[in-house]
C-alpha positions, 0 to 999 in steps of 0.5 A: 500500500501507498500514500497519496504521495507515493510513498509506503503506508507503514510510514509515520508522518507523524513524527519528525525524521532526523533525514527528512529534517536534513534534507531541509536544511540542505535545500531539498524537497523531500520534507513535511511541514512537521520536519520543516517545524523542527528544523525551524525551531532548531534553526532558531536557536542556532542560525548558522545549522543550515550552514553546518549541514551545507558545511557536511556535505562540502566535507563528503563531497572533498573526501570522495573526490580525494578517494576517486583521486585514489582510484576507489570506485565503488561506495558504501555510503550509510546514513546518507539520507535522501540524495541532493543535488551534489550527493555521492552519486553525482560526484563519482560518476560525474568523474568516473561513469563506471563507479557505484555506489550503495545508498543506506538508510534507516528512514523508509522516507529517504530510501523511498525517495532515493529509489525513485531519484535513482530510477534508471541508474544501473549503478547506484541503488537504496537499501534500508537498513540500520547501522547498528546491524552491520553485518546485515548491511554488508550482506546487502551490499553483497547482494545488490552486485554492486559492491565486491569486498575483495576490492578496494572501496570507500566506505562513508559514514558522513553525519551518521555515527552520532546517531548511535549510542554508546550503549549500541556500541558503535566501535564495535559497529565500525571495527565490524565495517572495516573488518569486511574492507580489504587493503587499500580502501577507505573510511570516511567519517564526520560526526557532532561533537561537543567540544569548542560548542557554545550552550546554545548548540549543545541546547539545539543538539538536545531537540535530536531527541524529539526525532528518531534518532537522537544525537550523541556528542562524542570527543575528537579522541573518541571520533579518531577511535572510529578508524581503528589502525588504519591509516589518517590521512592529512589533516587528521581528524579536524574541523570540517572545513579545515579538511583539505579545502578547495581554497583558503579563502572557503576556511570559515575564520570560526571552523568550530562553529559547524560542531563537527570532526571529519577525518579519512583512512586509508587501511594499508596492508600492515593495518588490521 
């Protein structure tokens, strides 16, 4: 069964999404007025959040260009919302037509929407599934065809770690994710933190748990622990508009304002 709008009956429009209230900041489409009146109220509080979000996906878009540059053209990217103009597809393709990549969502809504968005692209497909089953997203990975764990990929985890409480054990959760990599691929993460955040965007983190998936501020050293052994390539683990940016004028003169680490590994040979 579906709604009116196209989209599965089992959906709960309701509530707000944490995807749906993403994809508004970023300009999309693909939100309702209770997503738009959260993300109006978180707004408030914090008026340069749309500007942080932007800030994320200007990181991801940095990073995947730097792992096509590095030859990976093939992508896991989970927790990636509903896709926007500039997402991981557009990017790699625009640069290698042969590259694929597998969508990974929690949010029915974001998957729908992505499904229909990729209609036509033999390359690129959405799965449902929630990171905190890894292994059931490895699987169907392996299954869409897309994706050969033989070979060297990019894995994203772009703005979806904080989503996981540290009673989910997201460590556990990325050394399982790396564990399936083989030499030569890639770990890309950026995550909320609390650290150099003034009250008021702590405050505005706290409305997350009025979605589906609240947030879990975490430290640069324990979002360095996510990469494990594997290899940090410079900068390290930094503000994300100090990650290799296009120019130094695109560095903010406050790059903690955005509340957000961004770091990408490389898993050499000698790593585990």
């Amino acid at each position: 069964m579906q709604t009116p709008d196209g989209l599965p009956a089992e959906i709960d429009l309701s509530r707000p999404s944490a995807a749906r209230v993403y994809d508004y900041f970023l300009g999309g489409a693909h939100n309702f007025e209770i997503d738009r009146r959260l993300a109006e109220q978180i707004a408030s509080m914090t008026p340069n959040l749309a500007d942080t979000m932007r800030s994320g996906r200007e990181f991801l878009r940095r990073a995947v260009r730097v792992l096509l540059d590095a030859g990976i053209d093939q992508f896991l990217d989970i927790g990636s919302g509903i896709p926007t103009v500039g997402n991981v597809h557009e990017v790699a393709q625009a640069a290698d037509p042969q590259a694929r990549i597998v969508y990974v969502d929690i949010d029915p809504v974001a998957v729908a929407h992505s499904r229909e968005l990729l209609a036509g692209n033999d390359r690129a497909v959405a799965v449902h599934a929630d990171l905190r089953e890894p292994k059931l997203i490895l699987d169907e990975a392996r299954a869409s065809g897309l994706i050969d764990f033989d070979r060297p990929l990019g894995i994203l985890l772009a703005g979806v770690v904080h989503f996981v409480p540290d009673a989910d054990r997201p460590a556990d959760i990325l050394a399982t994710l790396r564990a399936a990599a083989a030499p030569g691929s890639f770990l890309v993460v950026s995550h909320s933190t609390f650290e150099d955040q003034p009250q008021e965007m702590l405050d505005a983190q706290r409305l997350s748990a009025r979605t589906d998936t609240e947030i879990t501020l975490r430290s640069r050293a324990e979002i360095t622990g996510f990469f494990g052994d594997w290899t940090l390539l410079e900068p390290g683990v930094v503000h994300m508009p100090l990650w290799r940016p296009d120019s130094p004028s695109d560095v903010d003169e406050h790059p903690e304002r955005f509340g957000a680490f961004g770091g990408v590994a490389r898993y050499d040979r000698t790593a585990g």
